[in-house]
C-alpha positions in Angstrom: -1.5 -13.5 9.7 -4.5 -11.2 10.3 -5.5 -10.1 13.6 -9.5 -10.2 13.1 -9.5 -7.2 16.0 -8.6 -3.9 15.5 -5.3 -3.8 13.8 -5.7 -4.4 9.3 -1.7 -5.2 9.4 -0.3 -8.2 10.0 0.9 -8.8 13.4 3.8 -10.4 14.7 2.3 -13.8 16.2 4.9 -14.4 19.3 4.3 -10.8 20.5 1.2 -9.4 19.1 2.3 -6.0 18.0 2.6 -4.9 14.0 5.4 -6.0 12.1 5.6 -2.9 10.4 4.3 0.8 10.9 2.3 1.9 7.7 3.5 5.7 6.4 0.9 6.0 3.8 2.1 9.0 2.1 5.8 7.1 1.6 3.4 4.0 0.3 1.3 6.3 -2.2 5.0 7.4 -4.0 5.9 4.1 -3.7 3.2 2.7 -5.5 2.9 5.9 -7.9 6.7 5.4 -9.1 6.0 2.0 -10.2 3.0 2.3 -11.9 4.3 4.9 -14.0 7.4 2.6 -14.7 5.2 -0.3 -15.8 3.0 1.8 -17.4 5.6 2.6 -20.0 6.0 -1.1 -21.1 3.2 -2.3 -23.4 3.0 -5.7 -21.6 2.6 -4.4 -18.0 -0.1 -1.8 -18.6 -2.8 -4.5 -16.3 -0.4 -4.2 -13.2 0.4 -0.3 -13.7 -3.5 0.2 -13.8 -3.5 -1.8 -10.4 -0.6 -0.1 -8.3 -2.3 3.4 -9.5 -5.4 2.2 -7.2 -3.0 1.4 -4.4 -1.7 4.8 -5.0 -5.0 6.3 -4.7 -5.9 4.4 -1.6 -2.7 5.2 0.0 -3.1 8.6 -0.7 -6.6 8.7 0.4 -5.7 7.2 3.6 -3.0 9.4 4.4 -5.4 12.5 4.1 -8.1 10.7 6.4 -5.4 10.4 9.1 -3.8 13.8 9.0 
């Protein structure tokens, strides 16, 4: 569930606060390690290409909020 307000994370619905803090320079790795895993294997080249944008974003975002 999406709080339409001011929070883009979901939050928990019985006491209104996030369900998880966001570190987005953990998330960029994250998402950077497994798209260079998939990109490795022929068949998963489509969902490598997509968790490299994530990575990006993440990345991007943690900048913005430094």
């Amino acid at each position: 569930m999406h709080d339409e307000g001011e929070h883009s994370v979901p939050l928990n619905r019985y006491t209104k606060e996030m369900a998880f803090t966001p570190h987005m320079p953990t998330a960029a790795r994250r998402h950077l390690e497994a798209a260079e895993i998939l990109f490795g294997n022929t068949t998963r080249m489509d969902v490598s290409g997509y968790l490299y944008g994530i990575a990006a974003e993440c990345a991007v975002k943690a900048l913005m909020l430094a």
